[in-house]
C-alpha positions in Angstrom: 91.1 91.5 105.8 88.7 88.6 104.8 88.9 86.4 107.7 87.3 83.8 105.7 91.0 83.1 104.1 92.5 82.0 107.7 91.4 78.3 108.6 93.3 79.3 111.8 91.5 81.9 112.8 87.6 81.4 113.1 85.6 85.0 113.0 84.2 85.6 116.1 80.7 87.2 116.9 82.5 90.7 116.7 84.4 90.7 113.9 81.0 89.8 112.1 79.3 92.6 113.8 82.2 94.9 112.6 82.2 93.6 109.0 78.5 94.1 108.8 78.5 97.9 110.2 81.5 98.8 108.1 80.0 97.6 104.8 76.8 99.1 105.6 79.0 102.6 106.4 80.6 101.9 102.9 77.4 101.2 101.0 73.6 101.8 102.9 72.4 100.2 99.3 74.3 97.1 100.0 72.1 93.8 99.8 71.8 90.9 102.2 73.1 88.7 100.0 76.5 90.8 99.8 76.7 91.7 103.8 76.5 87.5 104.2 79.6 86.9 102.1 81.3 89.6 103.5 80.8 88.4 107.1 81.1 84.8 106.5 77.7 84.5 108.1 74.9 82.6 106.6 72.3 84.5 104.5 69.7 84.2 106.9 71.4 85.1 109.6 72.1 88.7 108.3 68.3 89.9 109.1 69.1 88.7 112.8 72.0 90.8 113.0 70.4 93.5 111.3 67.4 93.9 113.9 69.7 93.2 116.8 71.6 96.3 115.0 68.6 98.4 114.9 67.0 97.6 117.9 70.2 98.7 120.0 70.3 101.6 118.0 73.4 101.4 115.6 71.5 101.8 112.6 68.1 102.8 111.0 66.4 102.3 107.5 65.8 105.0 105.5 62.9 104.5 102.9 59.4 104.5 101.8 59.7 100.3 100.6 62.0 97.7 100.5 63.2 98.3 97.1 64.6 101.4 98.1 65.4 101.0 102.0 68.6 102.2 102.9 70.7 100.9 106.0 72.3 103.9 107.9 74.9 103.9 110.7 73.5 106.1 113.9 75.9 108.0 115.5 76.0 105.3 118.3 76.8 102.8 115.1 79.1 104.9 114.2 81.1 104.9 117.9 80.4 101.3 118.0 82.2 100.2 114.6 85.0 102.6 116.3 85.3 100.8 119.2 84.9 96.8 117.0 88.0 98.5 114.9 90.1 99.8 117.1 89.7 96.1 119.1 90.5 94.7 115.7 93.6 96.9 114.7 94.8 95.5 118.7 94.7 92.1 118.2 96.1 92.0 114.6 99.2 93.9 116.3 99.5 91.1 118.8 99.0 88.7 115.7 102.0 90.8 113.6 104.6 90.9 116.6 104.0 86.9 117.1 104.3 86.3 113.6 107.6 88.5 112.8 109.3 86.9 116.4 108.1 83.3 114.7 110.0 84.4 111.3 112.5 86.5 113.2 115.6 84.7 112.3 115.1 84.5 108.5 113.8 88.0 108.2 116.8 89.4 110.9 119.3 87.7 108.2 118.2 89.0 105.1 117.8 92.8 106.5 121.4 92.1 108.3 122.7 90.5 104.7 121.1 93.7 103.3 119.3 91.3 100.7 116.9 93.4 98.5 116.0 91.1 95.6 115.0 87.4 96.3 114.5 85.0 94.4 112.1 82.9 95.9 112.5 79.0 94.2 109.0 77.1 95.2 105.6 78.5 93.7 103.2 76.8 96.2 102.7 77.3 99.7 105.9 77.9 101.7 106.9 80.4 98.9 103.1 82.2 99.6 104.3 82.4 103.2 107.6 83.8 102.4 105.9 86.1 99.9 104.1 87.8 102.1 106.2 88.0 105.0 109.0 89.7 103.0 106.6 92.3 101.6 105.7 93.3 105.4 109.3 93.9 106.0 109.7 95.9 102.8 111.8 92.9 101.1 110.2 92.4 97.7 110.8 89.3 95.5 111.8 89.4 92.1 110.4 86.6 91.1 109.4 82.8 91.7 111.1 79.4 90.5 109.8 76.2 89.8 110.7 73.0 88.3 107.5 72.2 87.3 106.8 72.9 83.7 103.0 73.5 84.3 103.3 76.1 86.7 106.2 77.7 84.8 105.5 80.6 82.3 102.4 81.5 84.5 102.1 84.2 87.3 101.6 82.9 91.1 101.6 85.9 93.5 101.4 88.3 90.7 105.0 87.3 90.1 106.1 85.4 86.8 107.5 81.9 87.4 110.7 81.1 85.8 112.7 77.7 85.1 115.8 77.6 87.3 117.7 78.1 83.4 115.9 81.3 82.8 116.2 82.2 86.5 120.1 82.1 86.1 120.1 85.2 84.4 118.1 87.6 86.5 119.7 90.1 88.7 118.8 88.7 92.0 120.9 88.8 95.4 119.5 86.0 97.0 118.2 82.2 95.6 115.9 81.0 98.5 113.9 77.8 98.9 110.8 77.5 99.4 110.0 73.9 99.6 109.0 71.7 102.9 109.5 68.2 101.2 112.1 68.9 98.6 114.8 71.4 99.7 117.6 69.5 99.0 116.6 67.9 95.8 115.3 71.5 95.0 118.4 73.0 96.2 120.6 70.9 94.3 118.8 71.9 91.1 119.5 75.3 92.1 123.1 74.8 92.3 123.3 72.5 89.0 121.8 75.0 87.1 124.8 77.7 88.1 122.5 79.4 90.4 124.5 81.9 93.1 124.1 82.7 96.7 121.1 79.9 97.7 119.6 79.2 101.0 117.2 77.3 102.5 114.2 78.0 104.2 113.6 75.4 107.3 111.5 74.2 109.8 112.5 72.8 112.1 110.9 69.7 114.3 110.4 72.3 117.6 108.5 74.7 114.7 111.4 76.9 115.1 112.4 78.7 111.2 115.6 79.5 109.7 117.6 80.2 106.7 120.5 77.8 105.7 123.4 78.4 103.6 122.8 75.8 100.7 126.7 74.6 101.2 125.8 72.5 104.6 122.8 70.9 103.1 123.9 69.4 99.6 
């Protein structure tokens, strides 16, 4: 995970200390340069953590010159990087079980409705979210929607973005919409355009989310 992504979640001292000694495990040749962006830590910050590193013995250069000096993990690095990951893999647990109660009720009704093949209509951010929480669950989209022409035609996701004419005509099992400001106008398109089967994805003011049949909003 780059934790650089999350605005949420700000990497903490050890996360950085376990991005450094697992990039170093991956590649002794790696430069300072590379172990700053991986870490999100400032170039010259890196050579502090590196001599904090060596001097609690989690890692020692190997070579005659700089050009050549290698950074390798000791075996105490190595139980150390074991300890930063399995502290890691624990808290992004926590992290998953919060997130998949939060999206509980939409997820719950799509693996109750036995949906397999969503259409997701929004290419922006609440169809991101839904993107990936679906593929967690094993659900994967078909596809996206959008009415804009300049993001139709293109790929968002990996996943080609169709008009809601050419959507029409997939074979999809599920219209859902991912839109904050414009469900029901985007919902309405849906419907005009002979789309089947649409919900809509809600939040509501308590930050509670939920999938509506399309028929009580429009």
């Amino acid at each position: 995970m780059n934790i650089n992504e999350f605005s949420f979640l700000n990497p903490s001292p050890d996360f950085r200390e376990m991005s450094i000694l697992r990039a170093v495990t991956k590649n002794p040749d790696i430069s300072q340069q590379r172990l700053s962006q991986i870490s999100g830590v400032v170039p010259s910050m890196i050579n502090r953590y590196l001599n904090d590193f060596e001097s609690k013995g989690y890692i020692k250069k190997v070579g005659e010159n700089r050009r050549n000096m290698q950074y390798v993990l000791t075996k105490s690095g190595k139980f150390r990087l074991q300890f930063l990951t399995i502290s890691y893999l624990r808290e992004i647990a926590k992290l998953y079980a919060q997130s998949r109660e939060i999206f509980g009720k939409v997820l719950d009704k799509l693996l109750f409705e036995e949906y397999k093949k969503p259409l997701l209509y929004g290419a922006g951010i609440i169809g991101s979210i839904l993107f990936d929480i679906l593929q967690t669950e094993g659900i994967e989209p078909i596809g996206f929607v959008d009415d804009s022409k300049v993001k139709q035609g293109n790929m968002f996701h990996g996943m080609y973005v169709y008009s809601a004419e050419e959507a029409k005509e997939l074979q999809y099992d599920v219209v859902i919409v991912a839109s904050f400001r414009h469900s029901n106008d985007i919902a309405k398109n849906a419907k005009n355009a002979g789309m089947k089967n649409i919900m809509v994805f809600t939040i509501s003011e308590m930050g509670d989310v939920e999938l509506e049949n399309v028929k009580n909003r429009v």
